[in-house]
MDAnalysis code that builds the backbone (N, CA, C; Angstrom):
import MDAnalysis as mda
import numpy as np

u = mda.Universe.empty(312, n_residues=104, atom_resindex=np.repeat(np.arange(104), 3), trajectory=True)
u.add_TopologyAttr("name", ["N", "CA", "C"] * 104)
u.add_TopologyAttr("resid", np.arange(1, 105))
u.add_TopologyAttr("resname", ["UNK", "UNK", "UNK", "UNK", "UNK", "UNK", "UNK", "UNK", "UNK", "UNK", "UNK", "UNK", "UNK", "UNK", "UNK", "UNK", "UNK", "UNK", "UNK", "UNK", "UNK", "UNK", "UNK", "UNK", "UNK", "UNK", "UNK", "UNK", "UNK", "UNK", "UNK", "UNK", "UNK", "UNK", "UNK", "UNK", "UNK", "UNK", "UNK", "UNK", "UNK", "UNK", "UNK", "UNK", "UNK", "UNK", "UNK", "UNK", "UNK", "UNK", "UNK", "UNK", "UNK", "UNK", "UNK", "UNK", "UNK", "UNK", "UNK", "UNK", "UNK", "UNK", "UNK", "UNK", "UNK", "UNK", "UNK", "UNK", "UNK", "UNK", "UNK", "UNK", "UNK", "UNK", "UNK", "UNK", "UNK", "UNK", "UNK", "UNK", "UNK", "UNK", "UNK", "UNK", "UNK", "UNK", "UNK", "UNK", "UNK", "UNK", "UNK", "UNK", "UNK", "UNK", "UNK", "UNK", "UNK", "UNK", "UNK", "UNK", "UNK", "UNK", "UNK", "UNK"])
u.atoms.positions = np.array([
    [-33.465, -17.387, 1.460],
    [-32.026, -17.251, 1.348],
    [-31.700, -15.787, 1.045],
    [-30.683, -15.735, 1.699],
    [-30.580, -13.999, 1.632],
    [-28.934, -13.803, 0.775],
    [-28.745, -13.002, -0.012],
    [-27.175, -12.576, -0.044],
    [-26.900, -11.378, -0.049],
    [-25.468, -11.472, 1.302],
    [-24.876, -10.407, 1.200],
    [-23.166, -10.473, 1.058],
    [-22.762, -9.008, 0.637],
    [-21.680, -8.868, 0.206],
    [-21.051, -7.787, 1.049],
    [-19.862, -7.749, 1.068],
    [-18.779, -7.056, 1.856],
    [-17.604, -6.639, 0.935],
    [-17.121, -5.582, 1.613],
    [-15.583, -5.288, 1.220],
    [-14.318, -5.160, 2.548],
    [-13.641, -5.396, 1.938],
    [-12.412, -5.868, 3.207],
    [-11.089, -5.062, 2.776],
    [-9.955, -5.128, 3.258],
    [-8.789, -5.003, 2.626],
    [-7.649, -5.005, 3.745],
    [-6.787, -5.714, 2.080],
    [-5.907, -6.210, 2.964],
    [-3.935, -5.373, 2.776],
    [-3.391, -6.017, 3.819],
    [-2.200, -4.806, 4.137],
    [-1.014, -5.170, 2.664],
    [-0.470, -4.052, 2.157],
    [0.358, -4.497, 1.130],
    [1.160, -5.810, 0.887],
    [1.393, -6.438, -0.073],
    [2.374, -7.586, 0.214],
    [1.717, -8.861, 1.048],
    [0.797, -8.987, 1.216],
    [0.160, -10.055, 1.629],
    [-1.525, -11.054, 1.132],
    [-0.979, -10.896, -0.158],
    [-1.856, -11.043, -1.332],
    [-1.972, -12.816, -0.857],
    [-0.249, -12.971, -0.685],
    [-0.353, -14.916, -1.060],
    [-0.326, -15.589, 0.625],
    [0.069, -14.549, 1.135],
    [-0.797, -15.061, 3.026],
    [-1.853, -15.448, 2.673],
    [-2.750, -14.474, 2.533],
    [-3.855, -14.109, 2.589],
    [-4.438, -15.666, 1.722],
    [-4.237, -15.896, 0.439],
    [-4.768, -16.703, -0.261],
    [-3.900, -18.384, 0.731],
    [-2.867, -18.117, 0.594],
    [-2.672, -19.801, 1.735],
    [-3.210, -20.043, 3.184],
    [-3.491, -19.170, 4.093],
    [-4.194, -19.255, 5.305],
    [-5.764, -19.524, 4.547],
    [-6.526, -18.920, 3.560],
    [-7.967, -19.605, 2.962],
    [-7.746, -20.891, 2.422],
    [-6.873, -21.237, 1.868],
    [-6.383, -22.810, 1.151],
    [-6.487, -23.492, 2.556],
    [-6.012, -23.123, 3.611],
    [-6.225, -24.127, 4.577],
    [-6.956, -23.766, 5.673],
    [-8.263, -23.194, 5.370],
    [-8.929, -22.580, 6.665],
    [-9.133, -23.863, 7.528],
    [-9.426, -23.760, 8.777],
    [-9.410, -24.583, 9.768],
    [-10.940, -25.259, 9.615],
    [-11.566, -26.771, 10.048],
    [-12.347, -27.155, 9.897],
    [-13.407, -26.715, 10.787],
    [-13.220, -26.554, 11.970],
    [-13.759, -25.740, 13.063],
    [-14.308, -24.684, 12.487],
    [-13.649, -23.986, 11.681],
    [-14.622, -22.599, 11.196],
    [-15.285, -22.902, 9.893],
    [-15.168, -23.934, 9.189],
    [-16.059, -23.796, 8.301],
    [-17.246, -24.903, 8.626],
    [-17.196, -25.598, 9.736],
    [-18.141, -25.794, 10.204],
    [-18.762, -24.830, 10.958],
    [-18.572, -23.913, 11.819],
    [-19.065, -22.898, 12.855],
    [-19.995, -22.248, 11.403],
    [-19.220, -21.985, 10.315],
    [-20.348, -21.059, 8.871],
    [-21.090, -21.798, 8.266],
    [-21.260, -22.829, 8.320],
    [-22.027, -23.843, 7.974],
    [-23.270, -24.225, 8.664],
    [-22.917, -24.336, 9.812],
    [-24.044, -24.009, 10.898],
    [-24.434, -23.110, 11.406],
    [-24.030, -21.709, 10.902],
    [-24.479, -20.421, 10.576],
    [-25.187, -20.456, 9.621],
    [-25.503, -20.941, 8.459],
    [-26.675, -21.103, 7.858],
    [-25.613, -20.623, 6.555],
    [-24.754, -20.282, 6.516],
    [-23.398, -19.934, 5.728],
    [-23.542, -20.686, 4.457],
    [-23.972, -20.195, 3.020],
    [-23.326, -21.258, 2.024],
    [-22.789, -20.159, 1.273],
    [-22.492, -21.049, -0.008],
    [-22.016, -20.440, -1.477],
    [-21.047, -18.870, -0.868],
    [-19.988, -19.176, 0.052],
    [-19.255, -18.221, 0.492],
    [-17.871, -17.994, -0.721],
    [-17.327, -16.520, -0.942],
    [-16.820, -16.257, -1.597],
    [-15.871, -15.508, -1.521],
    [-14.729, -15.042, -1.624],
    [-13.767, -13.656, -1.178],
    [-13.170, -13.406, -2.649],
    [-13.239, -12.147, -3.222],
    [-12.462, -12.010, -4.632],
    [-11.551, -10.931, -4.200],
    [-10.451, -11.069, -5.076],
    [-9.160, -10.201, -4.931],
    [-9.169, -9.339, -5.983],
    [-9.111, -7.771, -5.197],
    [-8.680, -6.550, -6.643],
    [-7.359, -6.357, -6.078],
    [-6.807, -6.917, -6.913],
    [-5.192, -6.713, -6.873],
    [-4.606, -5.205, -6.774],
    [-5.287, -4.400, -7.754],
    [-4.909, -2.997, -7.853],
    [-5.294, -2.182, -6.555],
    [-6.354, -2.357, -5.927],
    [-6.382, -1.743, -4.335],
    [-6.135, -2.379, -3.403],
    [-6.103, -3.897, -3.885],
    [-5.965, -5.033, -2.285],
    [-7.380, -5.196, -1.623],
    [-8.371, -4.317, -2.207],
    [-9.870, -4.615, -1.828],
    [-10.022, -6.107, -1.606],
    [-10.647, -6.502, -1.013],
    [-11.569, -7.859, -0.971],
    [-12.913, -7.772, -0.902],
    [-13.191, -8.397, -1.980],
    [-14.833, -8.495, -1.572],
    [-15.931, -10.291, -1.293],
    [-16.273, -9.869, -0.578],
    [-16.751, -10.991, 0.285],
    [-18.313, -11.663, -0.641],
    [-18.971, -12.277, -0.594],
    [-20.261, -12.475, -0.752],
    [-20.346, -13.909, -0.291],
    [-21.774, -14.204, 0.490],
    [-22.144, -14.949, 0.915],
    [-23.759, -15.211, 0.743],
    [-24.530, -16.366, 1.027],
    [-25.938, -16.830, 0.681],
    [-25.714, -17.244, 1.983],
    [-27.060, -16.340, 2.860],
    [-27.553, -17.349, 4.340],
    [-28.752, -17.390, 4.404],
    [-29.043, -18.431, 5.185],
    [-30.495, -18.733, 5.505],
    [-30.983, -17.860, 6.156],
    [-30.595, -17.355, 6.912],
    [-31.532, -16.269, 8.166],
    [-30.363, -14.979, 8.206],
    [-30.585, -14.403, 7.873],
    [-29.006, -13.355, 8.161],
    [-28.717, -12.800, 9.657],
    [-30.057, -13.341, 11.005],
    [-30.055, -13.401, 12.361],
    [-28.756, -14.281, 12.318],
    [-28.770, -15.005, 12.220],
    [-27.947, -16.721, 12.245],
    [-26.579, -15.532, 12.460],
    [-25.978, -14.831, 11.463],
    [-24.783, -14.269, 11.886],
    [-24.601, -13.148, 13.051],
    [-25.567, -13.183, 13.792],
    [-25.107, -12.319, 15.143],
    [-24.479, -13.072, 16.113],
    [-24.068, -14.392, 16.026],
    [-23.625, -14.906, 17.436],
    [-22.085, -15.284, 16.636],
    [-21.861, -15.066, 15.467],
    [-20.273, -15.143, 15.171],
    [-19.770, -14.643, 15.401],
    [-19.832, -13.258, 16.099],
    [-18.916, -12.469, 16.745],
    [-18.228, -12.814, 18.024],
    [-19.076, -13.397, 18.910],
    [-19.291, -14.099, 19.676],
    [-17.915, -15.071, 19.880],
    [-18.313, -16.305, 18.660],
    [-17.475, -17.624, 18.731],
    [-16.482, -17.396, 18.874],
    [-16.082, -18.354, 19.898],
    [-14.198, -18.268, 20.306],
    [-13.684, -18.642, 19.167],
    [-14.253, -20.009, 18.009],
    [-13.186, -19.940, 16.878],
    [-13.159, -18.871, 15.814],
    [-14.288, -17.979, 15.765],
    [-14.249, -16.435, 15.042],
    [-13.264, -15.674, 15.710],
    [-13.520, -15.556, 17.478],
    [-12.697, -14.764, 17.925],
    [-10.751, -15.311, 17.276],
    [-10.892, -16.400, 17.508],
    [-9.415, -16.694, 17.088],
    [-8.995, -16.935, 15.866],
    [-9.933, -17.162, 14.628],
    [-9.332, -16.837, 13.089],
    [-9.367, -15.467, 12.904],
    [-10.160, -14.404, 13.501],
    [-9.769, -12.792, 13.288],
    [-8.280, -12.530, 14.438],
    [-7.965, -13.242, 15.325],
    [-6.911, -13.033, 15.456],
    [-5.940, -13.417, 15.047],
    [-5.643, -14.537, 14.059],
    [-5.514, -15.319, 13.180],
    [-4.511, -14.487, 12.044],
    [-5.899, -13.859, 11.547],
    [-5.501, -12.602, 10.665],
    [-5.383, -11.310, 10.320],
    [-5.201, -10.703, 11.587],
    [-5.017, -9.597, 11.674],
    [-3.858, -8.800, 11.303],
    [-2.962, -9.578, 11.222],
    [-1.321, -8.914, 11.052],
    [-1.256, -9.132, 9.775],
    [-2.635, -9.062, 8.486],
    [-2.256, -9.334, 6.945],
    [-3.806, -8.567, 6.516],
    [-4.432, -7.437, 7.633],
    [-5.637, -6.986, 6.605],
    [-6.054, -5.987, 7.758],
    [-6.673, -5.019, 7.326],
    [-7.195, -4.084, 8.046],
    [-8.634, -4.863, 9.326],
    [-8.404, -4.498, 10.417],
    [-9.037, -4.937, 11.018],
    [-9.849, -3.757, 12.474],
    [-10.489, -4.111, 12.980],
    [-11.192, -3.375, 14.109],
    [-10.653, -3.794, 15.664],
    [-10.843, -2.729, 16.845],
    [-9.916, -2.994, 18.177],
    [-10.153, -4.600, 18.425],
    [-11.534, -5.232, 18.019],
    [-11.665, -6.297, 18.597],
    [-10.701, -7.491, 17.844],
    [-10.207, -7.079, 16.781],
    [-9.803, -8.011, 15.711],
    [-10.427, -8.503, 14.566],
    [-11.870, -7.903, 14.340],
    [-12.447, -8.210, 13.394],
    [-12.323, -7.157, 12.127],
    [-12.489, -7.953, 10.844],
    [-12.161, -7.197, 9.885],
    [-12.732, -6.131, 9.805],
    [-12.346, -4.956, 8.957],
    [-13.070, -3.860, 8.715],
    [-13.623, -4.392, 7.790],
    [-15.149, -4.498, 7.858],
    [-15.754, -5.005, 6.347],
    [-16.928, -3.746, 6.655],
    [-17.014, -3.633, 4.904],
    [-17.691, -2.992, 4.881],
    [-19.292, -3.241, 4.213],
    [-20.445, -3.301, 4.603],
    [-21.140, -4.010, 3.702],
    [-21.481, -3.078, 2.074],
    [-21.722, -4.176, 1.216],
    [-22.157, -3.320, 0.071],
    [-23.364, -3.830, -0.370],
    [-24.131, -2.825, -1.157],
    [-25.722, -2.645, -1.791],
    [-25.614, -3.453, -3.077],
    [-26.276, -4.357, -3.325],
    [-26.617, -5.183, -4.248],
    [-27.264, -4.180, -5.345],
    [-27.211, -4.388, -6.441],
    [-27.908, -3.147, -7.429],
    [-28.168, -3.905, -8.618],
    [-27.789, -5.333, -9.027],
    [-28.188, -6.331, -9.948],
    [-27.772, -7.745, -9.439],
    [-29.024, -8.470, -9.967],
    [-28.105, -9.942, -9.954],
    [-29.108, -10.503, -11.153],
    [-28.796, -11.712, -11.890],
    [-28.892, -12.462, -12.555],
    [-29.252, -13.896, -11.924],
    [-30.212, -14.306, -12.005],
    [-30.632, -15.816, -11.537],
    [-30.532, -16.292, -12.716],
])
């Protein structure tokens, strides 16, 4: 099991989008991360920059090269693009970050 973490961010004023489109993510995609090998997924909010930071536990971290791919990835990053910084394709700008402690 591998974990990694990300940072994201999102556009001013769209703190409680952002948190009601995750209250109801679509079942389609959390099955598509699930069968990505996807668990113990996470997004935390720094209110003071609008940062997001992501962390996730996968089985194979290969497993996430074909989500770019998926038409239902392709269409929840289009989804949310008009509430967070994103890339030409529509995918978020994430950025990955270096693990430097954890606690088991």
């Amino acid at each position: 099991m591998t974990r990694l973490a990300f940072r994201m961010k999102l556009f001013p004023g769209c703190e409680a989008e952002y948190k009601k489109r995750h209250d109801a993510i679509w079942p389609e995609l959390q099955l598509l991360l699930k069968d990505s090998g996807v668990n113990h997924y996470s997004i935390f909010l720094d209110q003071a920059t609008l940062s997001l930071f992501g962390v996730m536990s996968v089985e194979d971290s290969h497993q996430l090269d074909a989500l770019p791919h998926h038409p239902v990835m392709k269409k929840w990053w289009t989804y949310m693009k008009d509430i967070m910084e994103t890339n030409e394709d529509n995918s978020p700008v994430s950025i990955p970050l270096q693990e430097v402690f954890y606690l088991a």
